[in-house]
N, C-alpha and C positions, 0 to 999 in steps of 0.2 A: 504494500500500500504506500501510496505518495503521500506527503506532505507537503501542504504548504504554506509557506508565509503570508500574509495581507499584512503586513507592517510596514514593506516600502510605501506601497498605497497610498497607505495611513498617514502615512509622513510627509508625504508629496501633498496630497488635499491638505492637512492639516495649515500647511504654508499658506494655503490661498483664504485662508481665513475662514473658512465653513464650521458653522457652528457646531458644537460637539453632539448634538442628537443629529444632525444631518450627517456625520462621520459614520453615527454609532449605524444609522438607517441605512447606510452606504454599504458597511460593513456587512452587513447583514444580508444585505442584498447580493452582496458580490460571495459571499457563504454559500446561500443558497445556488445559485449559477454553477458556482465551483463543483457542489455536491450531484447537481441534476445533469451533470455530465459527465459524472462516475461512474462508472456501473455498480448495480445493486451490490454491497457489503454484504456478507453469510451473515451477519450479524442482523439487518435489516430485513433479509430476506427471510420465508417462512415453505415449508412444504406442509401438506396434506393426510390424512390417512381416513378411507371411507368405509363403513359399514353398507355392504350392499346387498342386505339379509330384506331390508323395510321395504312396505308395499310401494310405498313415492319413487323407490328408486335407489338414491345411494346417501346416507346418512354422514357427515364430516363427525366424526368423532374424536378428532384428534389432530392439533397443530404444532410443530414445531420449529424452532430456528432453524436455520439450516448451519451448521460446524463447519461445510464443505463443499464440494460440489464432487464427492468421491463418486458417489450414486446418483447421478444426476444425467438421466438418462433421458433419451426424444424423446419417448413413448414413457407412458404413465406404468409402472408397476401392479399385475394383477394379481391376487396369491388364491388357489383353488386346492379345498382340503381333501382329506381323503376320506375312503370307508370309516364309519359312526364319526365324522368328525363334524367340525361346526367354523364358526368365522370369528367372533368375538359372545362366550358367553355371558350373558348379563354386562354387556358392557364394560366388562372387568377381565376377564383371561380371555387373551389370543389364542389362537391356533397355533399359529406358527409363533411363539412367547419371544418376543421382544426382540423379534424379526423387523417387524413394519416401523415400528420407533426411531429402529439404528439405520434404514432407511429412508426413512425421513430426516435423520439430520445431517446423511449424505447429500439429501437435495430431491431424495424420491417422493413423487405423489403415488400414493398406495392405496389399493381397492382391494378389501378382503371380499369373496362373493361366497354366497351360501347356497346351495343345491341338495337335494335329499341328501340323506348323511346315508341312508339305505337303497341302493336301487343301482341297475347295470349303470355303463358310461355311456349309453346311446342316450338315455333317459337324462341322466346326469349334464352327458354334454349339452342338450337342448338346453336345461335350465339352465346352464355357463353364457351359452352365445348367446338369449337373450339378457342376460345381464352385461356382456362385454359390450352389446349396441347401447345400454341404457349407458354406460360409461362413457362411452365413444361421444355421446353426445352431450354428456356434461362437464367431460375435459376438452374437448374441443381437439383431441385427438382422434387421426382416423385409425390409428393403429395401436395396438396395446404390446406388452413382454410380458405373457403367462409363468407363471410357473406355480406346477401342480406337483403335491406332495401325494405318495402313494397313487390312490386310485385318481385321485387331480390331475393326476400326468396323464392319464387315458382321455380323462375328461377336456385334457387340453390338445391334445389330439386329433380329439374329434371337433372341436371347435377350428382347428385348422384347417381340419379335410374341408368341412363343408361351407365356411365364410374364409378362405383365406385373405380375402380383403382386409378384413379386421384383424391381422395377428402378425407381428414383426418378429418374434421369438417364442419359441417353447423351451422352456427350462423342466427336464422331467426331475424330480426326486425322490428315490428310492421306490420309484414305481415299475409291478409287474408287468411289463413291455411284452412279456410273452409269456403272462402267466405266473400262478404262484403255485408251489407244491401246497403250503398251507391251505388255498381253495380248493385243488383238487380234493387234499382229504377231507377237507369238511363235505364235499358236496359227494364222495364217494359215502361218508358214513351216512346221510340223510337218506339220499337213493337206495342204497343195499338196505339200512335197516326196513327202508316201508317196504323194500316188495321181501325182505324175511318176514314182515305179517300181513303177506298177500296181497296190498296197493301195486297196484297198474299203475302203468310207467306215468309220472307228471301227476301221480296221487302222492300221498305223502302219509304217516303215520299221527296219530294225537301227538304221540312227543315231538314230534317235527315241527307241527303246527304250533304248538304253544310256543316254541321256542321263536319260530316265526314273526308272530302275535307278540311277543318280548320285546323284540326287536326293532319291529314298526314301530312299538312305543317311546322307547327310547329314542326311535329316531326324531318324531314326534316333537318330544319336549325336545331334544336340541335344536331344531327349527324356532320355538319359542323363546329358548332361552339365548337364543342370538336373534331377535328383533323381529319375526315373523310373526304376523297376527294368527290367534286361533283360525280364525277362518280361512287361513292361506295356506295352511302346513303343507307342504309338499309330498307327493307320494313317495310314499316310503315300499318295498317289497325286498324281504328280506333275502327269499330265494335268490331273484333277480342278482342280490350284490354276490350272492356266493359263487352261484354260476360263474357271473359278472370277471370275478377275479382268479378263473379256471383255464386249465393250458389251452380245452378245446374251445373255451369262449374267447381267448386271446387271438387264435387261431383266425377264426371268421372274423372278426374286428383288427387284425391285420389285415387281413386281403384286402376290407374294406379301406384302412387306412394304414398303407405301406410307409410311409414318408419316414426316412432317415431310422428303420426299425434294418436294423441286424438280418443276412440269409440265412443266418445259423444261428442255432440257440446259443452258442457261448465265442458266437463271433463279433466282429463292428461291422457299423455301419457303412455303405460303399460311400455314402455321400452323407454331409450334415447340415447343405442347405438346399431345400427342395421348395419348388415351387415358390424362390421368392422369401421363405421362410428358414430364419437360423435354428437348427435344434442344437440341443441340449443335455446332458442330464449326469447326475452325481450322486451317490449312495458311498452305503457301508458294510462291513460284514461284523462290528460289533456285536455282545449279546449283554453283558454283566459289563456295564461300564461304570456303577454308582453306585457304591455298598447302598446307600440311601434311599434310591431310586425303588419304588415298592412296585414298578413295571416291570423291570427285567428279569424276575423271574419269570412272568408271564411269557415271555418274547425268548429265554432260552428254553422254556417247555414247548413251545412251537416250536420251535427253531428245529426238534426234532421231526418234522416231518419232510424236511430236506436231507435225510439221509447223509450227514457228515457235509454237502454241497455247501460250501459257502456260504451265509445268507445273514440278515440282520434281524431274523426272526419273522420277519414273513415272507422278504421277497430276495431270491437270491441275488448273489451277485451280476450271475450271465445273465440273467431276465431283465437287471435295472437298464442295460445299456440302450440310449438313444444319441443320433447324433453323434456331435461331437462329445465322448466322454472323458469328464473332466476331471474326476478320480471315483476307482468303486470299492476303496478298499480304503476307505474311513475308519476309524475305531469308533465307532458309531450304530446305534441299531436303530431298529425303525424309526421310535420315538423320538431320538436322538439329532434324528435330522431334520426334526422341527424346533428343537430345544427344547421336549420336555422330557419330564414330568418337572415343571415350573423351573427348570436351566440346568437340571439336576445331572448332568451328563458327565462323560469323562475328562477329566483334568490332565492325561496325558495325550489328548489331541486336541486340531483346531477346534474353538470353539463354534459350533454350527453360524453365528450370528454374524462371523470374521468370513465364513465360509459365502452364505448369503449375500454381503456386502464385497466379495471381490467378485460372483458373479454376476453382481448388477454392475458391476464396476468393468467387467469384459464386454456386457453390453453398450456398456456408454461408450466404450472406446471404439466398439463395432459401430456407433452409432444409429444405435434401436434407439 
């Protein structure tokens, strides 16, 4: 930053006798000039962060100075959660935990959006792109830089395939690209237990069902408790997500949407910008990262249904790859690569939020 003097000025007028409120009026004026030709100071300036759960559209819930212009990128930041996940509950816990903050005081304006928390990424994705157009027209952006965590990365996918007018980046994170072992088993054990007592194919068992029924509720109240009116809850279908996140449902929703996805299950991608559009994507194969962390046990008892494969507890490592990949062997497990359980991750890697901010920080340089 310059500095500068107004004292010669000062000194020169002073001579010609002008009285000292016309000095001081002078001064002031010539301040002003001097500033409105600056450009904006990080100090002066401010970025955004929106809730885009509410029926009007998108909620400003959160302003900050800007420290920098580290994340200060064309296009406005958009963050899509995953399976049971949500956008900001009650106004108080983020999804992705103090993600959107530290990007905003990079210089990011930030859109968390909310979609069933239960339900395939075809269903999912429709309720993203109409939320990306409601964006699109209130930042006055014609183009956004998704990035979707877990099943968000499918969901942002599909938002590319079918508007790629609206999408200048896909950012995947720790999302099943081709499938998770963890949904295969769940959806092997629902299918075999109902037809062990006699349901025909696409019937389902009582236990199946309740469990179902649990699910949509939950899904439910997280629609609620991130700003969605009772009346608006979005459908939830619990099968739909299990399927949803299965090698054979990945399969058909590849073909459907090929863009920068891997020939081979534990290959890369031939290409990382298709159609106009930069992809993306980074994971981990962490499990036990946080004696404190009361998740990771959860995520290394899954973890076995990948049969020793690499994984971060639900999605391995060869499945997270999209794009260009950015690292997939984070010490990091699912949860981890959103910062939670409330920041609670490993202290012998980077901290996901350091992670976040240098890849908006590749976008800006890319200039998304």
């Amino acid at each position: 930053m310059f500095m500068f003097s107004l004292s010669p000025l000062f000194t020169t007028v002073s001579k010609s006798g002008l009285p000292a409120a016309s000095l001081s009026m002078l001064g002031a004026l010539g301040s002003s000039l001097l500033l409105s030709a600056l450009p904006t100071s990080a100090a002066q300036a401010a970025s955004s962060y929106y809730n885009c759960a509410v029926s009007t559209g998108c909620e400003k819930v959160d302003t900050r100075h800007i420290t920098s212009n580290y994340t200060q990128t064309k296009y406005p930041i958009v963050m899509a959660h995953g399976l049971l996940g949500w956008n900001r509950v009650f106004n108080t816990l983020d999804y992705f935990y103090g993600i959107p903050q530290a990007l905003m005081r990079g210089g990011s304006d930030v859109y968390s959006t909310k979609v069933s928390s239960i339900n395939n990424s075809e269903v999912r994705g429709e309720q993203l792109l109409k939320q990306v157009k409601t964006i699109a027209a209130i930042s006055g952006s014609n183009k956004v830089n998704l990035i979707g965590h877990s099943q968000g990365g499918m969901d942002a996918r599909y938002v590319a395939g079918v508007a790629p007018q609206y999408v200048a980046s896909v950012t995947a994170v720790s999302s099943p690209v081709q499938g998770s072992a963890m949904g295969d088993w769940a959806a092997k054990m629902i299918v075999e237990g109902s037809a062990a007592e006699g349901y025909g194919e696409g019937e389902y068992n009582t236990a199946s069902k309740i469990v179902f029924k649990l699910f949509d509720f939950v899904g439910g109240v997280l629609d609620v408790s991130s700003g969605i009116a009772i009346g608006d809850i979005q459908e939830q279908a619990a099968w739909q997500a299990v399927y949803g996140l299965s090698t054979p449902y990945s399969k058909i929703f590849n073909a459907r949407f090929p863009d920068a996805v891997p020939s081979t299950y534990c290959g890369y991608p031939a290409a990382t910008k298709v159609n106009g559009i930069e992809y993306y994507s980074f994971s981990g194969k962490g499990l036990t990262t946080n004696l404190l962390d009361i998740t990771d046990p959860v995520l290394l008892a899954t973890s076995f249904s990948f049969k020793g494969e690499a994984n971060d507890g639900l999605v391995s490592v060869c499945s997270s790859r999209l794009g260009r990949v950015i690292r997939d062997d984070y010490h990091m497990n699912h949860l981890d690569s959103v910062n939670q359980l409330l920041g609670m991750v490993s202290l012998q890697e980077t901290n996901p939020i350091s992670v976040y901010r240098s890849q908006v920080n590749r976008l800006k340089n890319a200039d998304l």
